[in-house]
Backbone as JSON Lines, residues from 0, in Angstrom:
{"i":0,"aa":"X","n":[101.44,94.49,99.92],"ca":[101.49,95.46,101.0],"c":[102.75,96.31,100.85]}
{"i":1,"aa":"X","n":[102.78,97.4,100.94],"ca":[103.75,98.36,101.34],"c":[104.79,98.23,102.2]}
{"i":2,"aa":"X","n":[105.92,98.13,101.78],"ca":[107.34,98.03,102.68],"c":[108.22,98.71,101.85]}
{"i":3,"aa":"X","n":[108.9,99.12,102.99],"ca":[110.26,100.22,102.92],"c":[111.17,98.97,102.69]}
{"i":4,"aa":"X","n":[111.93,99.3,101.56],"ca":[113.43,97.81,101.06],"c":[114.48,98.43,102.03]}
{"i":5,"aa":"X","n":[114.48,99.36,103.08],"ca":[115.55,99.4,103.62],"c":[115.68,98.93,105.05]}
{"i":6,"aa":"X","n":[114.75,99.29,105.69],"ca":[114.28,99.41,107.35],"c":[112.71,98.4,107.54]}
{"i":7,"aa":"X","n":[112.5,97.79,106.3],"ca":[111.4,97.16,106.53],"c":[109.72,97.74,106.97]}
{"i":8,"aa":"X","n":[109.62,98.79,107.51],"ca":[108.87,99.39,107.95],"c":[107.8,99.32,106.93]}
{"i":9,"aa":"X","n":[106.16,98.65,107.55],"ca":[104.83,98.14,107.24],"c":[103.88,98.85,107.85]}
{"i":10,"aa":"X","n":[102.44,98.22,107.28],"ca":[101.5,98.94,107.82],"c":[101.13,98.12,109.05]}
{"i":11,"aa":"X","n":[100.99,99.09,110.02],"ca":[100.81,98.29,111.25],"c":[99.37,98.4,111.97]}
{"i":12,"aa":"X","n":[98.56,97.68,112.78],"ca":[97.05,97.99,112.85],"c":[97.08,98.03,114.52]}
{"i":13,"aa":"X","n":[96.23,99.12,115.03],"ca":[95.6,99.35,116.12],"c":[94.48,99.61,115.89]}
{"i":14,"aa":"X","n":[94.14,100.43,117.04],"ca":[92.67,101.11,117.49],"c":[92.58,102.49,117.42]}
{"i":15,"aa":"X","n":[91.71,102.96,116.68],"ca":[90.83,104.33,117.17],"c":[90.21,104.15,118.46]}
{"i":16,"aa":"X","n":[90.46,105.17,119.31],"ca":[89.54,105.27,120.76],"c":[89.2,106.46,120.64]}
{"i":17,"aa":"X","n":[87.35,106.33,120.56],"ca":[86.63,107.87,121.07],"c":[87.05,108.42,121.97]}
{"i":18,"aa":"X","n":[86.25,109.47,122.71],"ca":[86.2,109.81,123.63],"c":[85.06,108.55,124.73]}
{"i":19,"aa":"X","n":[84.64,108.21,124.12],"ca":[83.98,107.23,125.32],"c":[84.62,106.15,125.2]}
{"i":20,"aa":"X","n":[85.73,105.77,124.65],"ca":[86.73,104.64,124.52],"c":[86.15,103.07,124.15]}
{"i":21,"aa":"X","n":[85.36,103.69,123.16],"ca":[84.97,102.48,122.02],"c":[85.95,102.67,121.13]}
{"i":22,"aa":"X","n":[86.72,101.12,121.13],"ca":[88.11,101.13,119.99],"c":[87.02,100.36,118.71]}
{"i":23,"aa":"X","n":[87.47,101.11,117.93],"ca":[87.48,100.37,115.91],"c":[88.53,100.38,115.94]}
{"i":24,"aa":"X","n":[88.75,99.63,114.46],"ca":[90.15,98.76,113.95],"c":[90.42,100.49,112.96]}
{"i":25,"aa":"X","n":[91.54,100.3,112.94],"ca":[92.4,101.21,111.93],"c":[93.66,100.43,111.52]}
{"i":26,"aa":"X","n":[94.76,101.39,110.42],"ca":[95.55,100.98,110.25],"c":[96.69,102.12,110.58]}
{"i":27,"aa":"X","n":[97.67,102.25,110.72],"ca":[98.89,102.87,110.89],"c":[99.86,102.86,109.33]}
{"i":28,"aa":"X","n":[99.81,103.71,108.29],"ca":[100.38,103.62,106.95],"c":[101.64,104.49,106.95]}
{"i":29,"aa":"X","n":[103.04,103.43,106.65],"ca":[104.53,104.57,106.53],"c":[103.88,104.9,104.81]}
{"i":30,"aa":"X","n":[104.96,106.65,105.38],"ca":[104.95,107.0,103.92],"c":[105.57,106.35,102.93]}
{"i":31,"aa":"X","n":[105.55,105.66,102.37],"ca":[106.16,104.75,101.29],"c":[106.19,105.7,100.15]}
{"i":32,"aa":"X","n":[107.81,105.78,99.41],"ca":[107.75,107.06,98.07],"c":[108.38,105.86,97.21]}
{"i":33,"aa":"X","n":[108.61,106.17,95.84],"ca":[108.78,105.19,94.97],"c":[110.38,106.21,94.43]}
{"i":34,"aa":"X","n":[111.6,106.05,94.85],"ca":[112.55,106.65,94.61],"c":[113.48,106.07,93.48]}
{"i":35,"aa":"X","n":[114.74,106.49,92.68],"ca":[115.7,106.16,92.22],"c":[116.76,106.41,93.08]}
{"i":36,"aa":"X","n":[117.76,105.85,93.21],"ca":[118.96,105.76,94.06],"c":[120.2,105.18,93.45]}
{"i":37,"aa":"X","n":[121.32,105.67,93.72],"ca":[122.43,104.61,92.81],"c":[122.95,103.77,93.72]}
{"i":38,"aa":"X","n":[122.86,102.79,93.42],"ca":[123.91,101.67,94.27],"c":[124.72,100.66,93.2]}
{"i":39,"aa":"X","n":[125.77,100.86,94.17],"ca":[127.42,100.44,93.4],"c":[127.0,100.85,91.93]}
{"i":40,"aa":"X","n":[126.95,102.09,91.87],"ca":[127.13,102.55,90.3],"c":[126.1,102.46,89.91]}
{"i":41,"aa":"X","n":[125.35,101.59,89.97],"ca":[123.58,101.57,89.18],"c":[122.81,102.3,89.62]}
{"i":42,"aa":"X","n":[121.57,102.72,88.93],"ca":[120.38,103.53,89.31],"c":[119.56,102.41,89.26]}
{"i":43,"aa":"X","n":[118.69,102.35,90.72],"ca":[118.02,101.0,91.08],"c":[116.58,101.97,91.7]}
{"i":44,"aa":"X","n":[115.61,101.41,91.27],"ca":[114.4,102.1,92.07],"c":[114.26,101.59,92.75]}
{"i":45,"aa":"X","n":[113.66,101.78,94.16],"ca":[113.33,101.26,95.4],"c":[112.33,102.25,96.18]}
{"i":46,"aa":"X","n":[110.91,101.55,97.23],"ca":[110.17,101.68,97.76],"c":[111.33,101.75,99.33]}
{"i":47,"aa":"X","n":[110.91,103.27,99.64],"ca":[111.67,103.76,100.66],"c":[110.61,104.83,101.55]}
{"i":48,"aa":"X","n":[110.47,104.33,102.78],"ca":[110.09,105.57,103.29],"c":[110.39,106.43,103.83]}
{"i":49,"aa":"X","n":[109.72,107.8,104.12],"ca":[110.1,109.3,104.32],"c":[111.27,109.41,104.97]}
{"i":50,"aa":"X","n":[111.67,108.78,106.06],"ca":[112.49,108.58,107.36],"c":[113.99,108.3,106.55]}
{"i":51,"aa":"X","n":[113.78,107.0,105.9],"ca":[115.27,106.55,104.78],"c":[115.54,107.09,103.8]}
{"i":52,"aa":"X","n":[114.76,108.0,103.35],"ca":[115.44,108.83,102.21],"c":[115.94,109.98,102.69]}
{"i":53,"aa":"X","n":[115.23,110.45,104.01],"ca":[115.92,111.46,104.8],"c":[116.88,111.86,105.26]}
{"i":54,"aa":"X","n":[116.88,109.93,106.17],"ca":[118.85,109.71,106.4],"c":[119.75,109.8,104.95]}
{"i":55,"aa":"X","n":[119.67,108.65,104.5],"ca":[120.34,109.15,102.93],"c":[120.78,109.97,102.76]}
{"i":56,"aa":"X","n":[119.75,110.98,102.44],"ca":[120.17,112.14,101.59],"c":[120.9,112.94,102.76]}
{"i":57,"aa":"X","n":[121.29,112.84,103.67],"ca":[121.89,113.6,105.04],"c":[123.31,112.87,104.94]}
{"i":58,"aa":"X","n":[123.41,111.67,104.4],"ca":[124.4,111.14,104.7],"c":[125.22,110.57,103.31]}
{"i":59,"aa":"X","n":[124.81,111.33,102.05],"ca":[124.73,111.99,100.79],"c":[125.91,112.35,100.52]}
């Protein structure tokens, strides 16, 4: 399954509700990107989503 290595952030499951409020199952999917990043000097790839590479790079 998909997780962000920073903030943890997964796929999480609710409901679709029609309009006549018959719920089906769905899922809720973070953008998960497959990045390079340096830490302490190394270039380390890591599964990060949209949100943490955002901060990052803001705080860059």
């Amino acid at each position: 399954m998909a997780r962000c290595d920073r903030c943890g952030k997964a796929t999480r499951f609710g409901h679709s509700v029609s309009h006549s409020h018959v719920r089906t199952k769905r899922k809720f999917k973070p953008n998960i990107q497959r990045v390079t990043v340096t830490e302490n000097g190394r270039r380390v790839r890591k599964s990060l989503c949209a949100k943490c590479i955002k901060t990052m790079s803001r705080n860059a």
